[in-house]
PyMOL CGO cylinders between C-alpha atoms (Angstrom):
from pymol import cmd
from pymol.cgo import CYLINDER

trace = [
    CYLINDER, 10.18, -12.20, -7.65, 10.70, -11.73, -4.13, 0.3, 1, 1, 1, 1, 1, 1,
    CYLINDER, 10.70, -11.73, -4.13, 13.77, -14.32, -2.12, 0.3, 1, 1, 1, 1, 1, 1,
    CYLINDER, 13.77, -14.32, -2.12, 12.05, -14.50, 0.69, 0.3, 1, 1, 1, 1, 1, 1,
    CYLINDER, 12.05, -14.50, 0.69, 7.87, -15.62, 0.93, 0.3, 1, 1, 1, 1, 1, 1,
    CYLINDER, 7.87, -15.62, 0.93, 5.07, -13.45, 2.15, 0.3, 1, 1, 1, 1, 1, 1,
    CYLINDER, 5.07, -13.45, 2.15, 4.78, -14.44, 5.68, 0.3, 1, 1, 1, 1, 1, 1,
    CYLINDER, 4.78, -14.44, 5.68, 2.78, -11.24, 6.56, 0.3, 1, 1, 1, 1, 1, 1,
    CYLINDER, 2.78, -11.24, 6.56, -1.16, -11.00, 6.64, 0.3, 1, 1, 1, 1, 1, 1,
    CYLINDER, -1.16, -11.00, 6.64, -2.07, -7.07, 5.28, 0.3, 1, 1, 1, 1, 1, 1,
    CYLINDER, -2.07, -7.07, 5.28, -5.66, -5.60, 4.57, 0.3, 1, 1, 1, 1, 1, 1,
    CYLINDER, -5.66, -5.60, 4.57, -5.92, -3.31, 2.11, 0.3, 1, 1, 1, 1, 1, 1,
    CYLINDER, -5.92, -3.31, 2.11, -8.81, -1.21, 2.18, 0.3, 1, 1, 1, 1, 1, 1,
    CYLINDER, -8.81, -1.21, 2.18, -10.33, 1.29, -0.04, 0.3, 1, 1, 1, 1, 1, 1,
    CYLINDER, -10.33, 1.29, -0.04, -12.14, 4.81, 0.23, 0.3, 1, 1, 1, 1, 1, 1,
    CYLINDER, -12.14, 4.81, 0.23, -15.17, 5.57, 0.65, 0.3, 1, 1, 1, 1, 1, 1,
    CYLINDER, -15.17, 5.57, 0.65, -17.32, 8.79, 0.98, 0.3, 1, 1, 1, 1, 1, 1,
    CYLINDER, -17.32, 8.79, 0.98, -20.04, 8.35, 3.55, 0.3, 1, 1, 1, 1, 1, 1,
    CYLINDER, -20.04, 8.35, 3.55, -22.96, 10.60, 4.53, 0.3, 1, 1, 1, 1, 1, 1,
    CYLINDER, -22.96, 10.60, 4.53, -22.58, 12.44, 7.85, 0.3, 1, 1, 1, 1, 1, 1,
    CYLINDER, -22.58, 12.44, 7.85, -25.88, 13.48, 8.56, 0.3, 1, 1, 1, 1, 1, 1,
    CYLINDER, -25.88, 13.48, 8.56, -25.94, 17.06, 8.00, 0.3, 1, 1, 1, 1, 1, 1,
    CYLINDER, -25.94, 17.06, 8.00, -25.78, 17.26, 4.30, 0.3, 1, 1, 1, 1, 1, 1,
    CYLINDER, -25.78, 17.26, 4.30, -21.88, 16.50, 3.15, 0.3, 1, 1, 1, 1, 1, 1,
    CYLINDER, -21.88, 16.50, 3.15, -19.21, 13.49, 3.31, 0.3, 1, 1, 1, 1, 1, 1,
    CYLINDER, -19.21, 13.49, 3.31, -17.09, 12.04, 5.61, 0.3, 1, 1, 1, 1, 1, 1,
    CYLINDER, -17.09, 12.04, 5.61, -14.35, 9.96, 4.11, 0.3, 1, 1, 1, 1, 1, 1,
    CYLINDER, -14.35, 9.96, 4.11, -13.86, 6.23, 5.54, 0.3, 1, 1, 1, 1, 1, 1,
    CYLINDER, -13.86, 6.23, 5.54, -12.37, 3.07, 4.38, 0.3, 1, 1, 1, 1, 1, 1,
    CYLINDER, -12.37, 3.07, 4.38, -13.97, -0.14, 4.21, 0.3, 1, 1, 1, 1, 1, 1,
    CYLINDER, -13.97, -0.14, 4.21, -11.53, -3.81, 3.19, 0.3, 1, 1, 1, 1, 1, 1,
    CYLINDER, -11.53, -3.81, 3.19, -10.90, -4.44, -0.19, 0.3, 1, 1, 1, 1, 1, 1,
    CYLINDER, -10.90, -4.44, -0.19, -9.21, -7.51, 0.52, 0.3, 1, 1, 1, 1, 1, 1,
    CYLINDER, -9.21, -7.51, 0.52, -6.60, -9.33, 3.15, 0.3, 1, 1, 1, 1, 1, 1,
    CYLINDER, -6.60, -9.33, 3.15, -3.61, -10.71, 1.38, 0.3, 1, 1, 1, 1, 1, 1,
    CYLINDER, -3.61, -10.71, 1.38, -0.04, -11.72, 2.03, 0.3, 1, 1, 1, 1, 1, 1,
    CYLINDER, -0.04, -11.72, 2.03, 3.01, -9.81, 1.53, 0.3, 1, 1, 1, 1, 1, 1,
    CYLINDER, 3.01, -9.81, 1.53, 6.73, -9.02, 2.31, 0.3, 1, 1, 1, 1, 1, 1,
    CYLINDER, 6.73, -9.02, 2.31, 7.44, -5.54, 3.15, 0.3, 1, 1, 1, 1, 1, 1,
    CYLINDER, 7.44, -5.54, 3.15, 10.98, -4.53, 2.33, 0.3, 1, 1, 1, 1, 1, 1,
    CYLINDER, 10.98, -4.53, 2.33, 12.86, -1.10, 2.54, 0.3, 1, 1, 1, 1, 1, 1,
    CYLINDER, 12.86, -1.10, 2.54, 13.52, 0.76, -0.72, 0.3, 1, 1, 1, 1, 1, 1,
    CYLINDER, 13.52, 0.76, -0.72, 16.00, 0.28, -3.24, 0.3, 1, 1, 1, 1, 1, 1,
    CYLINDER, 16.00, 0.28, -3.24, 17.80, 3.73, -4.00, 0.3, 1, 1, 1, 1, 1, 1,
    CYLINDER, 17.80, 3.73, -4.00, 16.15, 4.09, -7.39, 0.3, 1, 1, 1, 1, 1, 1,
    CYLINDER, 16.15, 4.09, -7.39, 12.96, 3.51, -5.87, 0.3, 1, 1, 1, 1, 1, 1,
    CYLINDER, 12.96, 3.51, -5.87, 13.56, 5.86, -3.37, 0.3, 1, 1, 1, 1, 1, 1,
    CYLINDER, 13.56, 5.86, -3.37, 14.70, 8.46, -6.29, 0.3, 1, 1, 1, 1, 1, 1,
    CYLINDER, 14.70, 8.46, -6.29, 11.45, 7.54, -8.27, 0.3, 1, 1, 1, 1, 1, 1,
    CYLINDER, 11.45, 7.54, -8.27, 9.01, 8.08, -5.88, 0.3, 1, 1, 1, 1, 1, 1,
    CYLINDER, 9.01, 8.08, -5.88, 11.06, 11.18, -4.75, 0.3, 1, 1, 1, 1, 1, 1,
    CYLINDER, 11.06, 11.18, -4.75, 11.81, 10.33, -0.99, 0.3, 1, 1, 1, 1, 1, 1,
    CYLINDER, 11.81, 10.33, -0.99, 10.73, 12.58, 1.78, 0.3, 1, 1, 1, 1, 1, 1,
    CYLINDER, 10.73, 12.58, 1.78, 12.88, 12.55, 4.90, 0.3, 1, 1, 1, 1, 1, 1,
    CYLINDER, 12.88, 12.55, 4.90, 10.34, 12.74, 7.35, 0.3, 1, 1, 1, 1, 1, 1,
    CYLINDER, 10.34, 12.74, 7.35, 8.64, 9.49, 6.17, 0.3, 1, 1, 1, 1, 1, 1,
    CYLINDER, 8.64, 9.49, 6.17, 9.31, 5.66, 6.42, 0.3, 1, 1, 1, 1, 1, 1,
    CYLINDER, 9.31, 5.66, 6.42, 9.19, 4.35, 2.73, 0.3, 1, 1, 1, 1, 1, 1,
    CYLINDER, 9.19, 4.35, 2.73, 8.80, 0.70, 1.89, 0.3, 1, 1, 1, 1, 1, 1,
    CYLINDER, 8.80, 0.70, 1.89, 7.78, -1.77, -0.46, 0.3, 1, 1, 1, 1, 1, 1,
    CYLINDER, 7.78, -1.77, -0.46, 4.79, -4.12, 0.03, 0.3, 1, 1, 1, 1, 1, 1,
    CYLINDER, 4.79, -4.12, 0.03, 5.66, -7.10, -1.83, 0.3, 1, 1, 1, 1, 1, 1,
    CYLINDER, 5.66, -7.10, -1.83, 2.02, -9.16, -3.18, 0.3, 1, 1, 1, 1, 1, 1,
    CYLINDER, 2.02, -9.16, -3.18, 0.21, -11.56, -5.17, 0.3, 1, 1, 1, 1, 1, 1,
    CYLINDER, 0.21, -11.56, -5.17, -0.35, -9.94, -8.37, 0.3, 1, 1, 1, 1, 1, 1,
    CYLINDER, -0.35, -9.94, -8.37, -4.52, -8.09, -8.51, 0.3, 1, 1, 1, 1, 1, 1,
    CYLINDER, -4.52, -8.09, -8.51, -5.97, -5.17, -10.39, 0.3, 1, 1, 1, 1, 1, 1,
    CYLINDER, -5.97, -5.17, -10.39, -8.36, -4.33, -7.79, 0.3, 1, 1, 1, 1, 1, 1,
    CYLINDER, -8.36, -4.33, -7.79, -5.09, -2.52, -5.81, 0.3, 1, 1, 1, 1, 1, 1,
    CYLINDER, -5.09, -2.52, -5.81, -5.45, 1.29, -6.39, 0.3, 1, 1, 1, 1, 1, 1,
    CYLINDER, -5.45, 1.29, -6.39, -3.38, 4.44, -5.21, 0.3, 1, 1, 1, 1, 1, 1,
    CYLINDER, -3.38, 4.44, -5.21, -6.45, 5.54, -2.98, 0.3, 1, 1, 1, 1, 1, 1,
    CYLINDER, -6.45, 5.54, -2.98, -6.65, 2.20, -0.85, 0.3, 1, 1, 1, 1, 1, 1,
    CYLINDER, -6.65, 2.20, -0.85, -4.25, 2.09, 2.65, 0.3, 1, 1, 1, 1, 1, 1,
    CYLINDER, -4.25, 2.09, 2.65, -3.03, -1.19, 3.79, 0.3, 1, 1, 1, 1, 1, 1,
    CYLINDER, -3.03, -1.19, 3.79, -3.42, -2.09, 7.39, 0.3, 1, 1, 1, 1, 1, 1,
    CYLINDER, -3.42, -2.09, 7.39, -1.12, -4.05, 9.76, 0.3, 1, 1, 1, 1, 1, 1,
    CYLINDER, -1.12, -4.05, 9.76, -2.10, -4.08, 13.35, 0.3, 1, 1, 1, 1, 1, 1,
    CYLINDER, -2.10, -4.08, 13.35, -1.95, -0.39, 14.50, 0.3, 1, 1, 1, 1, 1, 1,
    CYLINDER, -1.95, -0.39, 14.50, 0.34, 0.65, 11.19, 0.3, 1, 1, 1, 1, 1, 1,
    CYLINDER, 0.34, 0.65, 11.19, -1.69, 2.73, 8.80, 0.3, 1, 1, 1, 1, 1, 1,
    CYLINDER, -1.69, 2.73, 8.80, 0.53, 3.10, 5.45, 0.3, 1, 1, 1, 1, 1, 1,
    CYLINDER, 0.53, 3.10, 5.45, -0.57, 4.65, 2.57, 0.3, 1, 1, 1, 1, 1, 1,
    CYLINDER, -0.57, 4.65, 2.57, 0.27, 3.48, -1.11, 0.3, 1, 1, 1, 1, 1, 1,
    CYLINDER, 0.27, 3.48, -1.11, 2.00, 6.07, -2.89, 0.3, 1, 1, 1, 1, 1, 1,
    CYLINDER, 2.00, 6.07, -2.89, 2.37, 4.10, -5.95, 0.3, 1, 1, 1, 1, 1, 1,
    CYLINDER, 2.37, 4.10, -5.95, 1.82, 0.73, -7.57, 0.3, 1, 1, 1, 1, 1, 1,
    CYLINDER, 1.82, 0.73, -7.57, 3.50, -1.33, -10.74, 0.3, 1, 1, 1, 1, 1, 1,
    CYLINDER, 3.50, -1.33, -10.74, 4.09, -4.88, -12.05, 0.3, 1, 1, 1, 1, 1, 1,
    CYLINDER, 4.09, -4.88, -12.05, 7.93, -5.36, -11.61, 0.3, 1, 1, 1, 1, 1, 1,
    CYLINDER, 7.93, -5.36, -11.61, 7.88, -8.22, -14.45, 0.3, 1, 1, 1, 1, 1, 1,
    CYLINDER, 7.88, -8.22, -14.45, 5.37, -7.24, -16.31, 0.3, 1, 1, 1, 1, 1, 1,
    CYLINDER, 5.37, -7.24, -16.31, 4.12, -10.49, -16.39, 0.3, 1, 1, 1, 1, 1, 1,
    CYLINDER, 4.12, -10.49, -16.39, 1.51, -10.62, -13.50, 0.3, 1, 1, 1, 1, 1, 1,
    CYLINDER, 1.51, -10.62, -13.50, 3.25, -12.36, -11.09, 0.3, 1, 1, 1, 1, 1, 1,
    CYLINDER, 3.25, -12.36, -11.09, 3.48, -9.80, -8.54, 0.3, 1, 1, 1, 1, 1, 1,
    CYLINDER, 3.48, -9.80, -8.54, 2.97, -6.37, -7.53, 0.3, 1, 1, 1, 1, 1, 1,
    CYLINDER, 2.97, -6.37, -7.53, 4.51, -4.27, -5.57, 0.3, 1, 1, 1, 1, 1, 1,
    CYLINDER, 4.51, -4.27, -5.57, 3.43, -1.18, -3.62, 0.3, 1, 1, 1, 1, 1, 1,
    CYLINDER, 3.43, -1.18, -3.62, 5.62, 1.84, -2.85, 0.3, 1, 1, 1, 1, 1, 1,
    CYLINDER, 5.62, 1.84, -2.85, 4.19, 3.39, 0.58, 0.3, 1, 1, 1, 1, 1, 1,
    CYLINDER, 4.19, 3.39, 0.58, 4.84, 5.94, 2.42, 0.3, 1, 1, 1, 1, 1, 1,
    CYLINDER, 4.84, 5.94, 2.42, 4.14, 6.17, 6.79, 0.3, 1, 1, 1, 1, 1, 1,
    CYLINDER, 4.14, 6.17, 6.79, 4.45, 9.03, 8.72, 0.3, 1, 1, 1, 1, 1, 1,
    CYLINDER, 4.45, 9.03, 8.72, 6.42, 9.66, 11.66, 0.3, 1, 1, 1, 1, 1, 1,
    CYLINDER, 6.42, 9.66, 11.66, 5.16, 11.08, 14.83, 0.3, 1, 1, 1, 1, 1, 1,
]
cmd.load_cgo(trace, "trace")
């Protein structure tokens, strides 16, 4: 469990495939939820897990334990857009859950 509390108000929101008018999809995303969390950097086995890319900010999103959190949902904070590269239980006992994301860099 995380030291420090989740001071940090995220949305997470999910895709969605949306008719564009002429006949196909556009994909958008709609809110799942707004929760707190505590974003932290990676650890280096995270960062050897999840296979680190150099020309992207990784981090960990530290929340309240769901199961509505999926792999195809963003989180939002402000302007940030950061997409969840993976999620897991780091107990195992439903406490909390953390996402490993991934941000690009212009």
């Amino acid at each position: 469990m995380a030291i420090g509390p989740k001071r940090q108000r995220i949305a997470i929101k999910s895709q969605l495939a949306v008719a564009d008018g002429q006949g196909g999809h556009t994909v958008t995303f709609t809110p799942r939820c707004t929760v707190w969390a505590h974003e932290r950097p990676l650890t280096a086995t995270e960062a050897l897990r999840a296979a680190q890319v150099t020309a992207v900010l990784s981090s960990v999103w530290e929340i309240w334990f769901r199961t509505d959190v999926s792999v195809k949902d963003r989180i939002y904070v402000g302007t940030r857009v950061v997409n969840i590269e993976a999620l897991f239980d780091p107990t195992d006992r439903r406490r909390e859950l953390h996402l490993v994301c991934s941000e690009g860099q212009a």
